[in-house]
C-alpha positions in Angstrom: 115.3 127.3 96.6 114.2 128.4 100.2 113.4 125.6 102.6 111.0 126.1 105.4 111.7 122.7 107.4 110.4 122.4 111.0 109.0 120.0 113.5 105.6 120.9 115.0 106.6 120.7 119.1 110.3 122.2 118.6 108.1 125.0 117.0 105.6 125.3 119.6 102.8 123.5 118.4 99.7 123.3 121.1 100.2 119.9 122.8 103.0 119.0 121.1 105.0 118.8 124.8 104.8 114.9 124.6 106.5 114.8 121.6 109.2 117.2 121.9 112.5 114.9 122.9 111.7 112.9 119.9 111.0 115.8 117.4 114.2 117.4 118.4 116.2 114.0 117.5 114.9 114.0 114.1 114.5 117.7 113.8 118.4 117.9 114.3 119.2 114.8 111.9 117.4 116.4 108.8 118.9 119.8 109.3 121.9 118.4 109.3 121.9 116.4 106.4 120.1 119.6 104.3 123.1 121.7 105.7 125.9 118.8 104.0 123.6 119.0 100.8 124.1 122.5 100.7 120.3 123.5 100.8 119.4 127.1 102.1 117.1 126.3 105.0 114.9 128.1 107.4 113.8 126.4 110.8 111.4 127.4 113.8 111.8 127.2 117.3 110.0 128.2 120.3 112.2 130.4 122.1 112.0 128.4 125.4 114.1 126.1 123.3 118.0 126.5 123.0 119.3 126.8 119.5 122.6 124.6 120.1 122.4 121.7 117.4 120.1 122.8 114.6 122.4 123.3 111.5 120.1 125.9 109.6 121.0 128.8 108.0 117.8 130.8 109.3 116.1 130.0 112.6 112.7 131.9 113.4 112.0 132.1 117.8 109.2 133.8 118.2 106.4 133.7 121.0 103.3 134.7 118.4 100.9 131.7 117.7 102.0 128.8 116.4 99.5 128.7 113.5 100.7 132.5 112.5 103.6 132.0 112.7 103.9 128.8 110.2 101.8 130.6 107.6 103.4 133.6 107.6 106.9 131.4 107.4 105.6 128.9 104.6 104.2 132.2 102.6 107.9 133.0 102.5 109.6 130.6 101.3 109.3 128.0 98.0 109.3 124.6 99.7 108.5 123.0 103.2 109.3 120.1 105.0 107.1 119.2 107.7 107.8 117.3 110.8 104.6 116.7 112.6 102.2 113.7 114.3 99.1 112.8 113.3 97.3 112.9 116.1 94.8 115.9 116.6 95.1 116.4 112.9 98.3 118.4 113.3 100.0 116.9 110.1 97.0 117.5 108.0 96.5 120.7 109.0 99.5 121.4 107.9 99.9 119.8 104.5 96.5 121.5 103.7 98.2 124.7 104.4 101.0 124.2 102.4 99.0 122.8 99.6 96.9 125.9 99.6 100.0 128.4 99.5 100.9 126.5 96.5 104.6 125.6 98.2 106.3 122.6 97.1 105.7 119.8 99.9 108.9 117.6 100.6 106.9 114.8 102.2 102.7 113.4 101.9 100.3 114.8 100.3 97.4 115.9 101.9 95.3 112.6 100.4 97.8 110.3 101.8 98.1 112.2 105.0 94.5 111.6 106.2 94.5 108.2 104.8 97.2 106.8 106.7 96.6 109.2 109.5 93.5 107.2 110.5 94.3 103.4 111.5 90.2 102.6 110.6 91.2 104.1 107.0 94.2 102.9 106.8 93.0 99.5 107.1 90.0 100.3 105.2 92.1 101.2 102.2 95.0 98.4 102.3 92.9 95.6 103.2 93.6 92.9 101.2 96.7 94.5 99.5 98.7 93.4 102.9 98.5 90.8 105.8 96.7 92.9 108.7 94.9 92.4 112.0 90.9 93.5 111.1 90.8 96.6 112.5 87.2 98.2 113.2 86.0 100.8 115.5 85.9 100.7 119.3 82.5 100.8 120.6 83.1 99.2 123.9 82.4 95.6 123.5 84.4 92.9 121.7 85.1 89.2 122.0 88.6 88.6 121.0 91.4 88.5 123.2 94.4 89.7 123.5 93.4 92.3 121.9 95.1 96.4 120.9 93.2 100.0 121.8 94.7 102.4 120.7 93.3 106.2 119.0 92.4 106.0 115.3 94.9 109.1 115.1 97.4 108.0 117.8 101.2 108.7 117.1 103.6 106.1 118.7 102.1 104.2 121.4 100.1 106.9 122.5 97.1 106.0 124.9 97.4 102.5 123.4 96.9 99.5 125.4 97.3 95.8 125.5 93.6 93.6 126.8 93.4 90.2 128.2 89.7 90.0 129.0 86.5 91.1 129.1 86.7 92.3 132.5 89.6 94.5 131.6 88.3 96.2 128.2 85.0 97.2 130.3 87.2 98.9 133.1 89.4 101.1 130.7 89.0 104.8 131.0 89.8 106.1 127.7 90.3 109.8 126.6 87.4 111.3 124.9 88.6 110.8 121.1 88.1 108.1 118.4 89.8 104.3 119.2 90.2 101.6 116.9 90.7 98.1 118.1 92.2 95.4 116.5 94.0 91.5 118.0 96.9 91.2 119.1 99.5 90.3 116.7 102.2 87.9 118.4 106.2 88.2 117.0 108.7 91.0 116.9 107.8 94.7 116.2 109.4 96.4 113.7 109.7 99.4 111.0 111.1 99.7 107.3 112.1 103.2 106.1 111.7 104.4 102.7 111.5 107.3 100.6 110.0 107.6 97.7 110.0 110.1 94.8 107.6 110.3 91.7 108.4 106.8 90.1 110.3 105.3 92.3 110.7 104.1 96.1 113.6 103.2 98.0 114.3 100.5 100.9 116.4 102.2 103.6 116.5 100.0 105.6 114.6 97.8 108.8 114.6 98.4 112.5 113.4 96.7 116.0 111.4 98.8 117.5 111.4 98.7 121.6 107.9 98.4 122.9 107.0 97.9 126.4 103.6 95.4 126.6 103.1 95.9 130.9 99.2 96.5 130.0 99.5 100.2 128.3 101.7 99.3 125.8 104.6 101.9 125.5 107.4 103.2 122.8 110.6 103.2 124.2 112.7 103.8 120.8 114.3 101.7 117.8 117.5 100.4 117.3 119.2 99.7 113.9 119.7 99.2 111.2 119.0 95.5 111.5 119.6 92.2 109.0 116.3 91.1 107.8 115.3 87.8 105.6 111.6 89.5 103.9 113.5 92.6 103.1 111.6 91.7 99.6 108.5 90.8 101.2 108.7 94.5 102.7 109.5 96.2 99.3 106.6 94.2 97.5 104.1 95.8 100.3 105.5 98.9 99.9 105.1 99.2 96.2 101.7 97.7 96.7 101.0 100.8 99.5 102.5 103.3 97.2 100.2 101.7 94.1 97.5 102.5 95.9 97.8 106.1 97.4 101.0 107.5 95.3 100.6 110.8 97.0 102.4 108.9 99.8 105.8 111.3 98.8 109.2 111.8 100.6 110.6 109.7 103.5 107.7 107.8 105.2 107.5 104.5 107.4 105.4 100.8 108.0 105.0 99.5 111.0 105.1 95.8 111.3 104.9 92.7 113.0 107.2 89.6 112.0 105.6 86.5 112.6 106.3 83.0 111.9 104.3 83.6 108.6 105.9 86.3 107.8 105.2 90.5 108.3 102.2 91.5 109.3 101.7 95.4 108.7 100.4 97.5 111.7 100.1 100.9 110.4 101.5 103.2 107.5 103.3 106.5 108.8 103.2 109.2 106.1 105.9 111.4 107.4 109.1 111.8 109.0 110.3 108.8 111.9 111.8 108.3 114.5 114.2 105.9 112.8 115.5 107.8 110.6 118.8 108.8 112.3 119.5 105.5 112.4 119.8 105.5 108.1 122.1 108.8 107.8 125.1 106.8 107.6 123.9 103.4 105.8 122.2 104.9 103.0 123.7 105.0 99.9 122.6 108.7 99.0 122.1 112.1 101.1 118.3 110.8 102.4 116.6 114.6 101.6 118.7 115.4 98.7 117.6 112.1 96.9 114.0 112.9 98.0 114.4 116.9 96.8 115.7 116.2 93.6 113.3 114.0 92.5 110.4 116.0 93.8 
């Protein structure tokens, strides 16, 4: 089998600058971990980028466009595994194009992409499957505070920001792209890792994630893996998650709030995370092996 596996800034993507540090991270971790399973794997880079640290057997630099590139590169090979945010419809864009080559896709499916790649229909879709804040559409006004604006297609804590009144929500200057907004939910932020395969889905483990709430709320990182009680809580959320939109494939990610009354989901990320370093040594199984061999 021929791998393509790449993350969208380390391979140039347009305005994917913001994200680049972090892509790298994980970019590095899954190569490395393909490389020890013995997959034959092909990566891109930009070629501003050095190639110390990526462990695949074929890496592709080359200044063309992005978008050319990727389909020329996914064309080529049998598989992909796709590194990419949501925001700007990136990761959709690029599941659609893998699903219309006909290539085997190591992660979402396109359905489960744009579900969970919208916090409105996200929401929309787990309400009353999970504890979560009532998320609607930002349209300026609202009357519950403190309250969370952040994009409908945000990655991180991108452009997201923490409101105490009125007075503040009017005087926000917002970029010109769909918010949600949605209370505050008090307690500890965290994430749970899985990965899931065609009947089954696996816990890898929990993490605190390192959120700074100064007004504009912003992600400074997780550290893990951690010891935590609802561990079952988690998995019974996941399996209801996965019930509901089983093209959620691969290694994905929950974002949640522990409360006193227990986790509070914030949003669903159908991809690759940031955490996922953190599992390479506590998981029982080589992560993308176990995800590959029950694709």
């Amino acid at each position: 089998m021929r791998l393509l596996a790449f993350e969208y800034a380390c391979a140039g993507g347009e305005g994917g600058e913001p994200y680049l540090a972090e892509g790298r991270v994980m970019l590095s971790a899954l190569l490395d971990d393909l490389f020890r399973a013995g997959v034959e794997t092909t990566t891109l880079l930009h070629p501003s980028l050095p190639s110390d640290g990526f462990s695949a057997r074929r890496v592709v630099r080359s200044a063309e466009m992005f978008s050319r590139v990727v389909e020329r590169e996914m064309a080529a090979h049998d598989a992909v595994w796709i590194i990419a945010p949501e925001t700007g419809g990136s990761l959709l864009q690029l599941t659609r194009l893998a699903e219309s080559l006909k290539k085997k896709i190591f992660g979402a499916g396109s359905r489960a992409v744009d579900v969970f790649g919208d916090k409105l229909k996200t929401y929309e879709t787990l309400k009353g499957l999970a504890t979560m804040p009532h998320t609607s559409a930002f349209t300026g006004t609202y009357d519950r505070f403190p309250c969370v604006v952040k994009p409908a297609d945000g990655a991180g804590c991108e452009s997201t920001y923490l409101v105490s009144r009125r007075d503040e929500l009017r005087e926000l200057e917002l970029p010109d792209t769909r918010f949600i907004i949605q209370p505050f939910i008090a307690g500890e932020p965290m994430s749970a890792a899985f990965v899931s395969r065609a009947n089954d889905t696996a816990l890898l483990g929990v993490a605190r994630q390192k959120i700074a709430t100064n007004g504009r709320l912003r992600f400074e990182g997780v550290e893990g893996p951690v010891e935590y009680p609802n561990a079952a809580t988690i998995e019974m959320m996941a399996e209801a998650v996965r019930n509901k939109v089983p093209e959620l494939f691969g290694y994905w990610g929950m974002d949640f709030v522990e409360t006193h009354g227990g986790p509070v989901l914030i949003e669903v990320n159908p991809r690759l995370t940031s955490s996922y370093p953190l599992y390479i040594a506590t998981a029982p199984f080589n992560i993308p092996l176990y995800v590959i061999g029950g694709a």
